[in-house]
C-alpha positions in Angstrom: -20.2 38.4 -42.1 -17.5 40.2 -44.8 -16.9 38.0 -47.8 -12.9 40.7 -47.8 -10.9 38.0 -47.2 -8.4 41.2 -46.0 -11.2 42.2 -43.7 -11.8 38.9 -42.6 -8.4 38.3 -41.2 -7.6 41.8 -39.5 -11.1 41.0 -37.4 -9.7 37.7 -36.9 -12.8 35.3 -38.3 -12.4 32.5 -40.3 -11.3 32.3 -43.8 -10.9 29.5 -46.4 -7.6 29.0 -49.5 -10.6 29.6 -51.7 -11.2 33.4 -50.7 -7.7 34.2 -49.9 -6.5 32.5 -53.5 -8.9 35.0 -55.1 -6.5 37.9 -54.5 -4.1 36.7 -57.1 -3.9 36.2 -61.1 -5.0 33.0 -62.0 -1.5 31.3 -62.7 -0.9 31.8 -59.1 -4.2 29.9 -57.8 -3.5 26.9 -60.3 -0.3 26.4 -58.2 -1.9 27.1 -54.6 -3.2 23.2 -53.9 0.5 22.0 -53.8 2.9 25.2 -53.3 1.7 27.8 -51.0 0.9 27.6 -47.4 -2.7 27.0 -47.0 -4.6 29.8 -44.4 -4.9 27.6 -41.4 -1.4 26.5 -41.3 -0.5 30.2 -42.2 -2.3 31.8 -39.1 -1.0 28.7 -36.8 2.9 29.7 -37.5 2.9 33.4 -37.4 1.4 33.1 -33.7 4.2 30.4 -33.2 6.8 32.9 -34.7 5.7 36.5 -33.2 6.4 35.6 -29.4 6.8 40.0 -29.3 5.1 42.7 -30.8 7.6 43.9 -33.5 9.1 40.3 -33.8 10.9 40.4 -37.2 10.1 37.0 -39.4 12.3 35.8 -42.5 10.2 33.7 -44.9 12.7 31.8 -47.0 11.3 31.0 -50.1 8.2 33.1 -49.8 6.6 32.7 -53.2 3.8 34.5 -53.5 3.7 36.3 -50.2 1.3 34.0 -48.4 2.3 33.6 -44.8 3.8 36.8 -44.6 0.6 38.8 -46.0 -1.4 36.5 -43.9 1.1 37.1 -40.8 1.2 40.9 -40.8 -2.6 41.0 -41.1 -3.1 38.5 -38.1 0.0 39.6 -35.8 2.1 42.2 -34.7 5.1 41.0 -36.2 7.1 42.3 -39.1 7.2 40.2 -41.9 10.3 39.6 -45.1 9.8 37.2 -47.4 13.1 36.0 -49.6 12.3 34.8 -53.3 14.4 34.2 -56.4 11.9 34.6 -58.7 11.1 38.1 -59.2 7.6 37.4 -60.7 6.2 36.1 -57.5 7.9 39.0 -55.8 6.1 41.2 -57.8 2.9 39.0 -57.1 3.4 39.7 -53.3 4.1 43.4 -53.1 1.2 44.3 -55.6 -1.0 42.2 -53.0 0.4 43.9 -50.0 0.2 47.3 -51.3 -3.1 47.2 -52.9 -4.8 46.1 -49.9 -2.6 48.6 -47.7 -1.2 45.6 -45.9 1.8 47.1 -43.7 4.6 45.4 -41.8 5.4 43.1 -44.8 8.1 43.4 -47.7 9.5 40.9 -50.3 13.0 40.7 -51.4 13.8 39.3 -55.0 17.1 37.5 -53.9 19.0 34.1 -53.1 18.2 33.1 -49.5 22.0 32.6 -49.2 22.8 35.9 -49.8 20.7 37.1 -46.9 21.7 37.9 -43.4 19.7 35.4 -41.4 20.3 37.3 -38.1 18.8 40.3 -38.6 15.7 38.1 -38.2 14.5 36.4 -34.7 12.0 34.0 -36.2 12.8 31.5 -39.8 10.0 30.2 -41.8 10.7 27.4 -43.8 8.1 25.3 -46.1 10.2 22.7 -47.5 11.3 25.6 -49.8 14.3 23.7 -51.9 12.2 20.1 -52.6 11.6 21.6 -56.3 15.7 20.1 -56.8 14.8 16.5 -56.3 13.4 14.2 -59.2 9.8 14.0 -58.6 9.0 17.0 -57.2 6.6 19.7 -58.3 8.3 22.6 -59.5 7.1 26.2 -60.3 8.5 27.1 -63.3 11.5 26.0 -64.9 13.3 29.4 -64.3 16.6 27.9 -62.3 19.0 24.9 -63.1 17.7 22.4 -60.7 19.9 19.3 -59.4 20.3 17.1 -56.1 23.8 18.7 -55.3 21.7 22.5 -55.2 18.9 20.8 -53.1 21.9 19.5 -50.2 23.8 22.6 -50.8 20.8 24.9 -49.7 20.1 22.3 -47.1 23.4 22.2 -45.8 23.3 26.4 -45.5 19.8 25.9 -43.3 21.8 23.7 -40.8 24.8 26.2 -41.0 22.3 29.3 -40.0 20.7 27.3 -37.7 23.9 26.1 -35.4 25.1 29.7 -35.9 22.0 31.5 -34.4 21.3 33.6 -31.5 19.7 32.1 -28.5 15.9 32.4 -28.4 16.0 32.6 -32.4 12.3 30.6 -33.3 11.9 28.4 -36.1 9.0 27.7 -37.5 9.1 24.6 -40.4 6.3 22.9 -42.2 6.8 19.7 -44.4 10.6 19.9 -43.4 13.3 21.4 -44.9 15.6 18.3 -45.8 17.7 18.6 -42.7 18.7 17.9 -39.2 17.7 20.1 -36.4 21.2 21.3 -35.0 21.9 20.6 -31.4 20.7 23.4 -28.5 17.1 24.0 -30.8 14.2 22.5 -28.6 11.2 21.8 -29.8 8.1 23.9 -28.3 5.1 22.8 -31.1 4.0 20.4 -32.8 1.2 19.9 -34.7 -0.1 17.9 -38.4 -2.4 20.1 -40.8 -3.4 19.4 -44.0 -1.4 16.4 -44.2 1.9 18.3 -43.1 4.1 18.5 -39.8 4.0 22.3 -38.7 6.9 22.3 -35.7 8.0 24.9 -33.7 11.6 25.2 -32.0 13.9 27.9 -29.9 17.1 27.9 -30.0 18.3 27.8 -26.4 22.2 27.9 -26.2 
């Protein structure tokens, strides 16, 4: 059996945080326990949010790159992740394009300033908590306060009441708010101490 974690996932065996971890610096793998998706969960919403091959998947606030590396190595969809901080950005893409992983890019930006429809399926892992007291944070790189925290969660409800029918949503841990009305939920499932849900907007 390959010990490539890369290998691993494109022949679709099993594969622990511990291997996958070991593809980045080791900043990034003191921070993995608490801020990036773990594998399982990982693998278990990119086949919730490729319905299609070529399905094309916003991850907002993708940090290192973890669900969307993991995504376009397990799936056929096509895979952006949106970070503020550039270093993770950087982190992601040298990932992706040492190992030749296609079908994945990163964008250095504010998720705000994106345009959330010319995606079909959201990722969100509680990306804003880091603006509430208490909360682990990656760096101190951004002004943090509870007014940022409901203004980005306020947006999420705004893109999600505005999007297209049959627009998938895949959150894990929340993100702060309400599920509009005309989203139903199709999956549901707790891992690794987390909700993981699945919805479709259907009007």
């Amino acid at each position: 059996m390959s010990r490539d974690p890369i290998k691993r996932l494109r022949e679709q065996q099993s594969l622990d945080d511990n291997s996958w971890d070991d593809l980045y610096p080791g900043w990034v793998r003191d921070l993995s326990r608490i801020q990036w998706t773990p594998v399982t969960v990982a693998r278990k919403a990119a086949e919730w949010l490729v319905d299609d091959p070529g399905t094309r998947v916003l991850d907002v606030g993708s940090g290192v790159g973890k669900l969307c590396l993991i995504g376009a190595l397990c799936t056929d969809g096509i895979f952006t992740g949106v970070e503020q901080r550039t270093r993770l950005v950087n982190v992601a893409n040298a990932v992706a394009k040492r190992h030749s992983i296609k079908r994945c890019s990163f964008i250095a930006d504010d998720a705000q300033a994106i345009d959330w429809s010319a995606f079909t399926s959201w990722y969100l892992y509680n990306p804003f908590s880091e603006h509430l007291p208490g909360c682990h944070t990656i760096d101190e790189a951004f002004p943090r306060s509870p007014d940022r925290y409901r203004g980005y969660v306020q947006m999420v409800e705004t893109r999600l009441d505005e999007a297209a029918a049959g627009t998938r949503l895949v959150t894990y841990y929340g993100f702060g708010g309400e599920i509009p009305f005309g989203w139903e939920q199709e999956g549901l499932e707790r891992m690794h101490g987390g909700l993981l849900e699945l919805w479709v907007k259907r009007d």
